[in-house]
N, C-alpha and C positions, 0 to 999 in steps of 0.2 A: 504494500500500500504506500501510494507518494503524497506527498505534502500538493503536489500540482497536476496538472493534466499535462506531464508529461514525462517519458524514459530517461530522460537526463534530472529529472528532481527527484531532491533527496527520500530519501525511505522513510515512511515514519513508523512503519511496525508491518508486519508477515500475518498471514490468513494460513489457518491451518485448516486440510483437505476435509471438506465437510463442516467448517464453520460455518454459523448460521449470522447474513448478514445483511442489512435492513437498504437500499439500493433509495439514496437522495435525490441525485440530478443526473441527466445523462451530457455529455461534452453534443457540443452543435453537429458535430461530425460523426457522432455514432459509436466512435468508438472507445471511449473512455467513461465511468462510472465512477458518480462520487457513492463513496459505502458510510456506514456507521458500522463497524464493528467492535460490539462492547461496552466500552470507554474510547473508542480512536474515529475518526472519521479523515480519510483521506480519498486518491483517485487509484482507479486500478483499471485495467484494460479489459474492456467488456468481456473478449474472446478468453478470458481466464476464470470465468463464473460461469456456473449450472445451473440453470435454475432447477428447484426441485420442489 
C-alpha cells in the first residue's frame, strides 16, 4: 500500500493475502484504488485485489 497513486511512492504498510479491505476512491484512470485497511489507508493497484 502507497502513501500516493503511484509505483514510485513511498510504502506505507503491506496487505496480507486475504485481508479484508474497505475500497474509498478509484484513481481517474482505473487503475489504482484508495483502501482502508484496519488503521492505514493508502493507494494500491487495482489488478492486485479480489474481490470476494
Amino acid at each position: 500500500m502507497r502513501s500516493k497513486l503511484s509505483r514510485s511512492s513511498e510504502p506505507v504498510s503491506r496487505i496480507v493475502y486475504e485481508e479484508e479491505v474497505v475500497v474509498l476512491e478509484k484513481s481517474a484512470d482505473g487503475e489504482w484504488v484508495k483502501i482502508w485497511a484496519g488503521v492505514q489507508e493508502g493507494w494500491v493497484l487495482l489488478k492486485n485485489l479480489e474481490r470476494m
